[in-house]
C-alpha positions in Angstrom: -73.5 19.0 -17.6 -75.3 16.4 -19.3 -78.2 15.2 -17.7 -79.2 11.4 -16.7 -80.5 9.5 -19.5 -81.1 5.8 -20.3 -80.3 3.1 -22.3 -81.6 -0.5 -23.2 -80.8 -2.4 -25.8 -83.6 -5.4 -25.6 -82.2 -6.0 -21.9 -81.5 -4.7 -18.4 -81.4 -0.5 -18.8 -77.9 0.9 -17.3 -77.6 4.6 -16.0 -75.1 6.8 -17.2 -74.2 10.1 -16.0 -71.6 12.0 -17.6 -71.1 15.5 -16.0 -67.5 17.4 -17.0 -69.0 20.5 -18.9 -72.7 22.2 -19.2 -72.8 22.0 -22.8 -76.6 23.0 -25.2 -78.0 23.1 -27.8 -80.3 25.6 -28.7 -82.5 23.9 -31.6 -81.7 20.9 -33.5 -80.0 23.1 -36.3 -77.2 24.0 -33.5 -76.6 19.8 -33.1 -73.6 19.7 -34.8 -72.3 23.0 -32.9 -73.4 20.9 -30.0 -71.6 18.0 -31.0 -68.4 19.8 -31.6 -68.7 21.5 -28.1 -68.8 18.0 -26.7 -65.7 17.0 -28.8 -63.6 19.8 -27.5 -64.9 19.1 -23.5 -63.5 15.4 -23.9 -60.1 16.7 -25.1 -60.3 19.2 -22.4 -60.6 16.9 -19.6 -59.2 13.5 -20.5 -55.7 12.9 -20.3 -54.0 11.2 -23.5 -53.2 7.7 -21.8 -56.6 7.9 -20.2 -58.3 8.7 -23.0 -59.0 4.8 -24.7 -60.2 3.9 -20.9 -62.6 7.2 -20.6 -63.8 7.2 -24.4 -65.3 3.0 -23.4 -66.9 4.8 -20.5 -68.7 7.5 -22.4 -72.4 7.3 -23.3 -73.3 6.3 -26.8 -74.8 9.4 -27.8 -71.7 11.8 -26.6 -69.5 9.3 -29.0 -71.6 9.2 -32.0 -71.9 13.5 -31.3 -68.1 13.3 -32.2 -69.1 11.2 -36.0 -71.7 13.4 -36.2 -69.7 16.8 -36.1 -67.3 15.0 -38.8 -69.9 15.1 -41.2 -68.1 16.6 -44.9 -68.4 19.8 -44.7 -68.4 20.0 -48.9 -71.9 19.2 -49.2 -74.0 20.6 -52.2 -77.1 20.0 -50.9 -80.3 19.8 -53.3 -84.0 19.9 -52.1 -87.3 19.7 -54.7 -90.7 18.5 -53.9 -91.7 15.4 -55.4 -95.4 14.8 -56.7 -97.0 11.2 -56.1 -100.7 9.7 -55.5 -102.4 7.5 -53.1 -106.3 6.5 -53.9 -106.7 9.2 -55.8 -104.9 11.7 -53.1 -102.2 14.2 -54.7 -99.1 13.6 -52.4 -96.1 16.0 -52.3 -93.0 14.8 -50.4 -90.0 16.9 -49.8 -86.6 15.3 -50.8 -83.1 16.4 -49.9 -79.9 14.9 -50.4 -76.0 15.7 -51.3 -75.5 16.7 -55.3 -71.7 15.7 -54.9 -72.4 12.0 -54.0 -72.5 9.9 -56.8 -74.1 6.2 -56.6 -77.0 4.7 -54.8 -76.9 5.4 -51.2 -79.1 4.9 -47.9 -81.8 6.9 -47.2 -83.8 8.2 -44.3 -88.0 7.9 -44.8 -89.0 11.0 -42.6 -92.2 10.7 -40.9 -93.6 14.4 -39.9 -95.2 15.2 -36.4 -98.7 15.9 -36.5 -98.7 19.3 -37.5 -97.7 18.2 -41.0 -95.1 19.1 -43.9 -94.1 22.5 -42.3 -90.9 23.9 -42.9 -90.1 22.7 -39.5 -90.5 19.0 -41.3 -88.9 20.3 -43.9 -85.5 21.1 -41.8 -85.5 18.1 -40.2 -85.4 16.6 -43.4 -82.4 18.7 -44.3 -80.7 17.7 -41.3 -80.5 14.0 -42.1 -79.3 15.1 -45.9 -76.8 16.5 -44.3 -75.0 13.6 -43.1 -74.7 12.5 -46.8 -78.5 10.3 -47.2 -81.1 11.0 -49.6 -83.8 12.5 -47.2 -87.7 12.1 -47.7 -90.5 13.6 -45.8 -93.6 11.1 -47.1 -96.6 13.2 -47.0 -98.9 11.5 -45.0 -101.9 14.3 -44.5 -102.1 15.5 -48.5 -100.2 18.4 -48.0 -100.2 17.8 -52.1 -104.1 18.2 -52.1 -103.8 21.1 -49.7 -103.8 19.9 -46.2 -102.1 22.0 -43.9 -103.6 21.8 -40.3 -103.4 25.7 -39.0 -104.0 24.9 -35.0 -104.3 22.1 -33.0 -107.4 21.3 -33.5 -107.0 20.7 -36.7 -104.0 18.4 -36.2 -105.9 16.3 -33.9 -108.3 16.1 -36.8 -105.9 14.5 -39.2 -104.5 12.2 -36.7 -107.2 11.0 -35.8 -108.4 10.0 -39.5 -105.2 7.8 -39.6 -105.4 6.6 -36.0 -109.1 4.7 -36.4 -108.0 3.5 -39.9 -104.7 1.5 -39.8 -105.4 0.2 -43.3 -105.2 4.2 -44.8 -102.2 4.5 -42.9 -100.7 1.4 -44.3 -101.2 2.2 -47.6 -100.2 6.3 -47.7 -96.9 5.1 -45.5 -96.4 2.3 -48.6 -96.7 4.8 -51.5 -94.4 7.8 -49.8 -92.0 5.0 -49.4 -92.4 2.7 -52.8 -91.7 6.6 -54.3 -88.4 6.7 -52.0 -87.2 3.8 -53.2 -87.5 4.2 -56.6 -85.0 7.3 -56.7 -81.8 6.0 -58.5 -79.8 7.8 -56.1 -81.2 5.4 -53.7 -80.0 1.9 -51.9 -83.5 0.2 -50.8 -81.6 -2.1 -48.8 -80.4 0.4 -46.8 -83.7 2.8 -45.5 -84.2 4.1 -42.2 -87.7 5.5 -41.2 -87.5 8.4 -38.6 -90.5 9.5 -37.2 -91.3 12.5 -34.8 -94.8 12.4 -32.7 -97.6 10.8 -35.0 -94.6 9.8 -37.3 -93.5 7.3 -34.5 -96.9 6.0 -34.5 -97.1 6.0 -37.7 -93.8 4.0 -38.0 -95.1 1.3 -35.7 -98.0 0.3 -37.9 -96.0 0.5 -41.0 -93.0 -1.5 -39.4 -96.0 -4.5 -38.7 -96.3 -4.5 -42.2 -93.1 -6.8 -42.7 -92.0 -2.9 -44.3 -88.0 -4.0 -45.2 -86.6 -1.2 -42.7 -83.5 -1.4 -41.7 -84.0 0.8 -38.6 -87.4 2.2 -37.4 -86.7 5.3 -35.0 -89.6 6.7 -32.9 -89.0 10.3 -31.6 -91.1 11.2 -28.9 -93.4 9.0 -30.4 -97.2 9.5 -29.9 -97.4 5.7 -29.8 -100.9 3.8 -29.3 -102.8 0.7 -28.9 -101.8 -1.8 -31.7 -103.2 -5.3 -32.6 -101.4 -8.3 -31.3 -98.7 -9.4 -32.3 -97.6 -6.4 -34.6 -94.2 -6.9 -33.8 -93.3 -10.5 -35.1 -93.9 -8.9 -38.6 -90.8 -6.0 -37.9 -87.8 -6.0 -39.8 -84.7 -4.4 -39.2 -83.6 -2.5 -35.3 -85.7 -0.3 -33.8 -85.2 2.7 -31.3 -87.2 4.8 -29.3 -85.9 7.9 -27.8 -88.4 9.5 -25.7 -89.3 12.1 -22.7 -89.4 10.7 -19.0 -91.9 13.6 -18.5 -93.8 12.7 -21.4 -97.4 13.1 -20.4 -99.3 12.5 -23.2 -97.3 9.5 -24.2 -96.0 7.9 -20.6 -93.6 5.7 -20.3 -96.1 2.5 -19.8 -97.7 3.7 -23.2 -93.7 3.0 -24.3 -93.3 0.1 -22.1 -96.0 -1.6 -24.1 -94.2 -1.2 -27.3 -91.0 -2.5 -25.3 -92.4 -5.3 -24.6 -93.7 -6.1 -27.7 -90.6 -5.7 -29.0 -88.8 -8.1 -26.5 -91.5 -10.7 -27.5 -90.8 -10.6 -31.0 -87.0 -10.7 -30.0 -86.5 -7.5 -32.2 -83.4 -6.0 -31.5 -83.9 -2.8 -30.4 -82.6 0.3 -28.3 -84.4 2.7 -25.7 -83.2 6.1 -24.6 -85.5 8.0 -21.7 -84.5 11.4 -20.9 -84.9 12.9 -17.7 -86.6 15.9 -17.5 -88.1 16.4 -20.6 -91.7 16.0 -21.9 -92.9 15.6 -25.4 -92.0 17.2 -28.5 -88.3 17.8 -27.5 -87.0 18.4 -31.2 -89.1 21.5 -30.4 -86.8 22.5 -27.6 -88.1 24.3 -24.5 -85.1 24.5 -22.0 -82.0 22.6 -20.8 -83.6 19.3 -20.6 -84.9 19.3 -23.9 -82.6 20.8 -25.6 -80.2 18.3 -24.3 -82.5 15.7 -25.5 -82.9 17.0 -28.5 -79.2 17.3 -29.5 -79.0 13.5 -28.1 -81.8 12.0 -30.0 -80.1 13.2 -32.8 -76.8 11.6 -32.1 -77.7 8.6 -30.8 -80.0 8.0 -34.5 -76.6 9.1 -36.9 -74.3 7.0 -34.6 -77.1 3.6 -34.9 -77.4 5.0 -38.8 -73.5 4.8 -38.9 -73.3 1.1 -37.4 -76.2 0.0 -40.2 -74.8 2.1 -42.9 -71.3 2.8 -42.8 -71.7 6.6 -43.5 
């Protein structure tokens, strides 16, 4: 069964519930397992002439599972690290993409959590590659001068250093991505940012900077209090897909980036998923695991619409 979950696009949220089949997904790197499980469960249980009718009824992130389990299975995919500065910080970002596509193409600027460039941040980069974008993970800590928080303590450290100074933040965010989009290989017309924890609040202050995103995505973002008005300066769509249990980040934290969002007239999308808390591309249990495989489709199927790949 899939679980409750949902959706606004910049009006009144609907409710879905879709409940053939119990189908997981054990960690984000079984979404495409997950997504071909869902595939097979629609086949299963819609009849052909029903099948138009019952597809139109579907939620958005069970449909866009389908585009996402077609991804080419051919890929040659390439990782390196890729050495920058910022104020006289040594930066190292980690890039993957597809060796077999050939041309510029649109990329995805990953934003890490706050535990840093991990190898965790560095499969979640992968992931996106995978779909057949040039992936980047901006190091936003220093993890090129050595930063590497080992606890949590530490973490809250080096978010907080970025919290009380928007300006650093600004201007880290503005070299990973000036390096992103500076890669032949990539479109700059066509970059998505997606960020996970302090990369969602991270996104938000670098969206406010008129940054020419074509999509910002927040994922279980560890939003905060931003200045007025910061989003008249956003370009691009914007979605936020986030835990209903969240209780670090509550939903009237995200109801105040909702509705700065509607006030700017930003088109944007929100996904709330029942039962799960924060850091869900971590999964721990059903719920999350759930919401982790459909934070991941609903972001390819919104990257689809924008990109056509």
């Amino acid at each position: 069964m899939v679980p409750d979950a949902v959706h606004a696009r910049g009006g009144p949220a609907t409710l879905w519930r879709w409940t053939q089949k119990e189908v997981t997904c054990d960690s984000f790197a079984k979404a495409l397992d997950f997504a071909t499980s869902l595939r097979e469960t629609f086949a299963k249980f819609v009849k052909p002439r029903e099948g138009f009718m019952m597809l139109r009824l579907l939620p958005a992130a069970v449909a866009t599972a389908v585009v996402f389990a077609a991804a080419p299975a051919s890929a040659e995919m390439k990782n390196e690290w890729v050495e920058y500065n910022q104020g006289g910080t040594k930066l190292k970002a980690y890039m993957a993409y597809d060796d077999k596509i050939t041309g510029k193409r649109p990329a995805v600027f990953v934003v890490h959590a706050r535990e840093g460039m991990t190898k965790k941040t560095q499969e979640l980069t992968e992931l996106w590659a995978k779909l057949g974008y040039v992936s980047f993970a901006t190091d936003i800590f220093g993890y090129g001068s050595g930063v590497l928080p080992k606890d949590v303590p530490e973490m809250t450290a080096q978010t907080q250093i970025y919290r009380k100074d928007p300006a650093l933040t600004k201007a880290r965010t503005q070299a990973g991505f000036d390096t992103l989009i500076k890669n032949p290989m990539v479109d700059a017309s066509k970059v998505a940012l997606i960020g996970y924890c302090f990369g969602g609040d991270v996104g938000v202050v670098f969206g406010a900077t008129g940054a020419p995103l074509a999509l910002n995505v927040a994922i279980h973002g560890s939003f905060a209090d931003y200045e007025q008005g910061w989003a008249n300066n956003i370009k691009g769509r914007y979605l936020i897909l986030h835990g209903a249990e969240d209780q670090g980040f509550p939903l009237t934290k995200v109801n105040t980036v909702v509705d700065a969002l509607r006030g700017a007239k930003v088109p944007f999308q929100l996904e709330v998923y029942s039962g799960t808390g924060h850091g869900f591309s971590t999964p721990k249990g059903k719920d999350e695991e759930r919401a982790n495989a459909q934070s991941i489709a609903s972001s390819a199927r919104t990257m689809k619409e924008l990109f056509g790949i």
